[in-house]
Jmol script that loads the backbone (N, CA, C; Angstrom):
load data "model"
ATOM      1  N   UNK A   1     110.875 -23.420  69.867  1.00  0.00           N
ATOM      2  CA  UNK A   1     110.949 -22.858  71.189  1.00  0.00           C
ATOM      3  C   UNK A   1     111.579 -23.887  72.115  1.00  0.00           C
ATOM      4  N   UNK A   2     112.647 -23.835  72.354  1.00  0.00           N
ATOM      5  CA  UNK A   2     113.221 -24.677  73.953  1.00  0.00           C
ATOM      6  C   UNK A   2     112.449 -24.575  74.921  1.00  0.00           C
ATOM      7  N   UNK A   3     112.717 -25.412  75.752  1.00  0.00           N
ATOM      8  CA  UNK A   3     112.362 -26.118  77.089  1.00  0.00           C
ATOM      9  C   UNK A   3     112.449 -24.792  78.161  1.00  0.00           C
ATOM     10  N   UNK A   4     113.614 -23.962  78.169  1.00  0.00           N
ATOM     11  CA  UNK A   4     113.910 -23.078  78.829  1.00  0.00           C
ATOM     12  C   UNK A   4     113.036 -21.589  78.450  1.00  0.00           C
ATOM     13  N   UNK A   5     112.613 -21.251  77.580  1.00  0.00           N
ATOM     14  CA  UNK A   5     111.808 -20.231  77.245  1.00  0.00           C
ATOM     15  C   UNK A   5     110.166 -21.043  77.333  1.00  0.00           C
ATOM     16  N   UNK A   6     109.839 -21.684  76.935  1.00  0.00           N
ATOM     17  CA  UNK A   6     108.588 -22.509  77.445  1.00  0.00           C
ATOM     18  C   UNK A   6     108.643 -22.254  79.008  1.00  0.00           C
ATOM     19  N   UNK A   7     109.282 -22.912  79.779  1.00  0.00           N
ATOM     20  CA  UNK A   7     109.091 -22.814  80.917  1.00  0.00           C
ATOM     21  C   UNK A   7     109.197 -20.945  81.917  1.00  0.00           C
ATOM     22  N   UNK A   8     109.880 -20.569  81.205  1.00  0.00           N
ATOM     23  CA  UNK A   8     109.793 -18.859  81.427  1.00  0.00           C
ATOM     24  C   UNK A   8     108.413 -18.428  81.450  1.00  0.00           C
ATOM     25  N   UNK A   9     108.293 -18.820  79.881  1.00  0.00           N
ATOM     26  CA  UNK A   9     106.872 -17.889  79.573  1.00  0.00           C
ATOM     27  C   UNK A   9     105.358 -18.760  80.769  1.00  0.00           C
ATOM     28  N   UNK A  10     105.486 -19.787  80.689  1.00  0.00           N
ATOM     29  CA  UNK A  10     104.534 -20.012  80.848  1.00  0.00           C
ATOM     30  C   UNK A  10     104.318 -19.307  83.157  1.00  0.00           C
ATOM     31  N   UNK A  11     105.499 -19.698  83.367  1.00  0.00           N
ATOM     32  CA  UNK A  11     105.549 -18.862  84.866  1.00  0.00           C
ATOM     33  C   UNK A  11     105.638 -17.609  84.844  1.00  0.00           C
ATOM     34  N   UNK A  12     105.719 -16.627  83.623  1.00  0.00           N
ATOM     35  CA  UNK A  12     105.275 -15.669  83.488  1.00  0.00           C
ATOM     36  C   UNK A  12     103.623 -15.410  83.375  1.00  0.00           C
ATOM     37  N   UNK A  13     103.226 -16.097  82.492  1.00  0.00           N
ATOM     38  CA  UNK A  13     102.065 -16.054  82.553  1.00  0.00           C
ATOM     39  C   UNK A  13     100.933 -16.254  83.476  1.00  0.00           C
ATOM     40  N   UNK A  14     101.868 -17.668  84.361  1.00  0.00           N
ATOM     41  CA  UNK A  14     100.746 -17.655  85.757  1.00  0.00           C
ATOM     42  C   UNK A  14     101.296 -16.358  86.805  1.00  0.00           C
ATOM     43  N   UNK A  15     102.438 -15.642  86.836  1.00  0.00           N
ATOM     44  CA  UNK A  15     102.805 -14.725  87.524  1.00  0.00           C
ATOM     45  C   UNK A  15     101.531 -13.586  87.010  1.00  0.00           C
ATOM     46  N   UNK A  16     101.223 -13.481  86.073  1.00  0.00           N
ATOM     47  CA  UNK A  16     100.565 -12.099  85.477  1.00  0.00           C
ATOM     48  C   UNK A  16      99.517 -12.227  86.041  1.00  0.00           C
ATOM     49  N   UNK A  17      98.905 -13.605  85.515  1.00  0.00           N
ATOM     50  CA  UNK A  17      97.665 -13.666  85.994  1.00  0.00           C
ATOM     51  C   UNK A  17      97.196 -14.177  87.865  1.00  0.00           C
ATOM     52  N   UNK A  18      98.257 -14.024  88.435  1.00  0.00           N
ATOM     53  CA  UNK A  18      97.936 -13.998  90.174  1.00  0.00           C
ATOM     54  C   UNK A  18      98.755 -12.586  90.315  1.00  0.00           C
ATOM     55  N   UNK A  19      99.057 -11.871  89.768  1.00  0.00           N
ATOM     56  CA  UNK A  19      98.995 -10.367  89.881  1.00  0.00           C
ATOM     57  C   UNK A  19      97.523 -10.035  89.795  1.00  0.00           C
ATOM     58  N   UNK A  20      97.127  -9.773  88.348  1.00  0.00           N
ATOM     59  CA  UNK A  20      95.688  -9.631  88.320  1.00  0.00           C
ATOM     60  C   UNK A  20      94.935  -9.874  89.451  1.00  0.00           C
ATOM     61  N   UNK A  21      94.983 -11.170  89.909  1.00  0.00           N
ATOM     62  CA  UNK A  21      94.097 -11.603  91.096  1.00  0.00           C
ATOM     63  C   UNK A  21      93.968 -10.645  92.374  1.00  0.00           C
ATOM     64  N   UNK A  22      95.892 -10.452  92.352  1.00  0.00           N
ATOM     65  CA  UNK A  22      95.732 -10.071  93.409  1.00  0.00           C
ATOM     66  C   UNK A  22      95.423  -8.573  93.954  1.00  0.00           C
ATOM     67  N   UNK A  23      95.777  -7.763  92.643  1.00  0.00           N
ATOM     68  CA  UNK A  23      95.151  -6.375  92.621  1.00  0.00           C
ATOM     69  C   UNK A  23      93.697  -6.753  92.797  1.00  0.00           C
ATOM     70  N   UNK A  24      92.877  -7.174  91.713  1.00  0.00           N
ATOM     71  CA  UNK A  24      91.356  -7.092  92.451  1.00  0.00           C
ATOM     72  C   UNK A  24      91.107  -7.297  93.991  1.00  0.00           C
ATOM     73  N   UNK A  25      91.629  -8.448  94.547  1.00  0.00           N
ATOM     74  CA  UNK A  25      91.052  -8.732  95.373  1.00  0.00           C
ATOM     75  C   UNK A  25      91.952  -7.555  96.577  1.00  0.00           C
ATOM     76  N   UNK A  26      92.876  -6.670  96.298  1.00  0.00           N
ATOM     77  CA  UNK A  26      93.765  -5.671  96.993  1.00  0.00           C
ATOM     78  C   UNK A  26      94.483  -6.496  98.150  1.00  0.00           C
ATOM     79  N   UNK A  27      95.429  -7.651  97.432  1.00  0.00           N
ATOM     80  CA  UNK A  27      96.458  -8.106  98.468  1.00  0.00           C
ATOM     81  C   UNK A  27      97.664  -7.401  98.364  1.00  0.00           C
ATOM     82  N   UNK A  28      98.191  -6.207  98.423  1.00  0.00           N
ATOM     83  CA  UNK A  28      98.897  -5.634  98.491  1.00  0.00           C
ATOM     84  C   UNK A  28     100.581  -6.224  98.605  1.00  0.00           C
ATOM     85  N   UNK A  29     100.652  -7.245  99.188  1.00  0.00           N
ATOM     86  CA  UNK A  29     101.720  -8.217  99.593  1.00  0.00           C
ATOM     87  C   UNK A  29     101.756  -8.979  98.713  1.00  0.00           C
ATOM     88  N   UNK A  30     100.764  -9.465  98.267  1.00  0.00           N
ATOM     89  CA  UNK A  30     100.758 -11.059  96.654  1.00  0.00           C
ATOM     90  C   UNK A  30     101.256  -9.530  95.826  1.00  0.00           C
ATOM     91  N   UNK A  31     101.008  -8.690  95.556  1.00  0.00           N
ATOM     92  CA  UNK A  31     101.330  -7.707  94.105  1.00  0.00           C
ATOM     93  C   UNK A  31     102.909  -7.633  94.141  1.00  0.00           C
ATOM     94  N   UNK A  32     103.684  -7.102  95.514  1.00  0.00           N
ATOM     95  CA  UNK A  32     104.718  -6.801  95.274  1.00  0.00           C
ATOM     96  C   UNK A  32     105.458  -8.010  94.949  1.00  0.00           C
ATOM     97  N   UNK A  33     104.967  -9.245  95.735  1.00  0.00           N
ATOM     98  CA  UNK A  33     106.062 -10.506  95.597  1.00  0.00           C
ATOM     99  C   UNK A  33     105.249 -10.792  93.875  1.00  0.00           C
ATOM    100  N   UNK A  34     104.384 -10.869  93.155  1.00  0.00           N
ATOM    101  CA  UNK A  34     104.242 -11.325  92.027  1.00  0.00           C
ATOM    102  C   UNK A  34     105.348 -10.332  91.396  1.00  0.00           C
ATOM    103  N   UNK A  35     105.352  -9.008  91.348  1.00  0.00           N
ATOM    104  CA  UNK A  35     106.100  -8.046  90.539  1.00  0.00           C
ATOM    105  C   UNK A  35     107.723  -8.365  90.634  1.00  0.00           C
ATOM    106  N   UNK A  36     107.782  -8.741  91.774  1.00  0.00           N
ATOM    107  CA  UNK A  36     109.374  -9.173  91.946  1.00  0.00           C
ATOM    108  C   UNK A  36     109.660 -10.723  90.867  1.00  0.00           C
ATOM    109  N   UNK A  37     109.093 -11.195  91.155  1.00  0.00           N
ATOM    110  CA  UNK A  37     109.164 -12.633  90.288  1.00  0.00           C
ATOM    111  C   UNK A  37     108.923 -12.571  88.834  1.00  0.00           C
ATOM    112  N   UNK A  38     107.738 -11.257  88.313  1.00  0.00           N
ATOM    113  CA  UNK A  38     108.042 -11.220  86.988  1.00  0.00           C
ATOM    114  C   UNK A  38     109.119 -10.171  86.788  1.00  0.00           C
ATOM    115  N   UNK A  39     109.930  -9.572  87.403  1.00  0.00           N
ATOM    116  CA  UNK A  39     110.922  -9.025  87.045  1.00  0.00           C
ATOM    117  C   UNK A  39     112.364  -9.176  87.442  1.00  0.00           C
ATOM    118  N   UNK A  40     112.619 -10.941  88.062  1.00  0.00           N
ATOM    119  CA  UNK A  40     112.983 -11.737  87.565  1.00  0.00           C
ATOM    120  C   UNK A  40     113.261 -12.655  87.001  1.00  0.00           C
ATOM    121  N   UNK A  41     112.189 -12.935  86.446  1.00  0.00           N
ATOM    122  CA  UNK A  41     111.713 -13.695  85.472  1.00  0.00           C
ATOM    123  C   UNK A  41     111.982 -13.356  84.126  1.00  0.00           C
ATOM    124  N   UNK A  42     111.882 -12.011  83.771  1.00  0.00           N
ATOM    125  CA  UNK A  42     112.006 -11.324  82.931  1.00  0.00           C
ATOM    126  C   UNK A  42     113.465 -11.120  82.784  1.00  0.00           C
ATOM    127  N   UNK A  43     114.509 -10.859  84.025  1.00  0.00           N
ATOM    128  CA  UNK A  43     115.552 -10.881  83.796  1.00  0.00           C
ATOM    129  C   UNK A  43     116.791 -12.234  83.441  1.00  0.00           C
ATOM    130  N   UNK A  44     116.223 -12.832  83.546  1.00  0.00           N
ATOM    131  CA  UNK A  44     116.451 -14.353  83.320  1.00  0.00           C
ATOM    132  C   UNK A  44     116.294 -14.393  81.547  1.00  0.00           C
ATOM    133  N   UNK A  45     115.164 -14.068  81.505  1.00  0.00           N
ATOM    134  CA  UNK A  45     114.931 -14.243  80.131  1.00  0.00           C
ATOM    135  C   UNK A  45     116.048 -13.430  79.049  1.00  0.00           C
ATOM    136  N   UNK A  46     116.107 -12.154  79.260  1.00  0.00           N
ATOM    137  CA  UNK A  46     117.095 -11.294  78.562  1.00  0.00           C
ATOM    138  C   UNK A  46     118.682 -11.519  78.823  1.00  0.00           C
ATOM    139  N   UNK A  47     118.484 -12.668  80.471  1.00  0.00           N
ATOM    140  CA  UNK A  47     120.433 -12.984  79.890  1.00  0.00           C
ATOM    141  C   UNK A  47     120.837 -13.777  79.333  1.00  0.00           C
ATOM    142  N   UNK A  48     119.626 -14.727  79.170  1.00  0.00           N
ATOM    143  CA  UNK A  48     119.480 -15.703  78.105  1.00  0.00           C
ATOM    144  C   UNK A  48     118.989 -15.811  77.088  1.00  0.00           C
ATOM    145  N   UNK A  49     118.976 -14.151  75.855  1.00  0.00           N
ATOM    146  CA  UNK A  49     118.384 -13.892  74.731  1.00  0.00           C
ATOM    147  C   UNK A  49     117.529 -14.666  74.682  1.00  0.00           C
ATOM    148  N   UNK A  50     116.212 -14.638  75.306  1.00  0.00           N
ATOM    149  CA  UNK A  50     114.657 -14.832  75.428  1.00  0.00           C
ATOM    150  C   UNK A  50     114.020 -13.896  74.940  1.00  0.00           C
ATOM    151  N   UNK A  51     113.411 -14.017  73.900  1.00  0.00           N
ATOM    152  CA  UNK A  51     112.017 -12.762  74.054  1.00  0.00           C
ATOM    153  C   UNK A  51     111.292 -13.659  74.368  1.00  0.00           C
ATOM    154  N   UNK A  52     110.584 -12.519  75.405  1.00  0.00           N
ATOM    155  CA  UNK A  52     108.687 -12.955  76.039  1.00  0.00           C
ATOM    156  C   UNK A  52     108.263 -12.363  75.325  1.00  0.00           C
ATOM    157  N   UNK A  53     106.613 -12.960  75.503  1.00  0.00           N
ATOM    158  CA  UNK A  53     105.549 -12.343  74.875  1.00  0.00           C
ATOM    159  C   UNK A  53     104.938 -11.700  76.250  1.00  0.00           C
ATOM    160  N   UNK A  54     104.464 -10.377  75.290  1.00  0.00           N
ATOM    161  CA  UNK A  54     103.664  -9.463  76.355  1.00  0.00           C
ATOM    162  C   UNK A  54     102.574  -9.794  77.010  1.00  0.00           C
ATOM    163  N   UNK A  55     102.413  -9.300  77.946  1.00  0.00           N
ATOM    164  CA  UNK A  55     101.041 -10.271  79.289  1.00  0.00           C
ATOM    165  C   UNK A  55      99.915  -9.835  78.593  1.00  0.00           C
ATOM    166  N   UNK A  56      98.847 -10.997  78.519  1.00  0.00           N
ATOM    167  CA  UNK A  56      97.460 -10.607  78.272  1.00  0.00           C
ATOM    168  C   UNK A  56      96.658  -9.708  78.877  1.00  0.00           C
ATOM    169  N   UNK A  57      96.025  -8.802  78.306  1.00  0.00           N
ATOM    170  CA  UNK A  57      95.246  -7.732  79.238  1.00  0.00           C
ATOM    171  C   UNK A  57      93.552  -7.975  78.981  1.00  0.00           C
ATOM    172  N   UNK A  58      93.548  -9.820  79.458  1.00  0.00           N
ATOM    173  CA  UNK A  58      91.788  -9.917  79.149  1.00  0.00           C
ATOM    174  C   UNK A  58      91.325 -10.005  80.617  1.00  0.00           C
TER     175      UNK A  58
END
end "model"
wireframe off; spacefill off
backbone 0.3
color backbone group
């Protein structure tokens, strides 16, 4: 795994999980800016033949 997909996934992962956060706690504003960031994040990844791994649902 490179440096560049390491570093994807893992700001994916804190993106998912301060989504999570922020739905419970209903910040409505943290959800949309997290969703924007994992879906560029995500797009980053696919122009640079990245596969992610799918977000944890614990």
């Amino acid at each position: 795994m490179g440096e560049l997909t390491r570093v994807i996934q893992q700001r994916l992962d804190d993106a998912y999980e301060s989504l999570r956060s922020a739905h419970a706690a209903g910040d409505t504003y943290l959800v949309d800016i997290r969703q924007e960031e994992i879906s560029e994040l995500r797009r980053i990844a696919a122009n640079n033949d990245i596969g992610v791994e799918a977000p944890r649902c614990d």
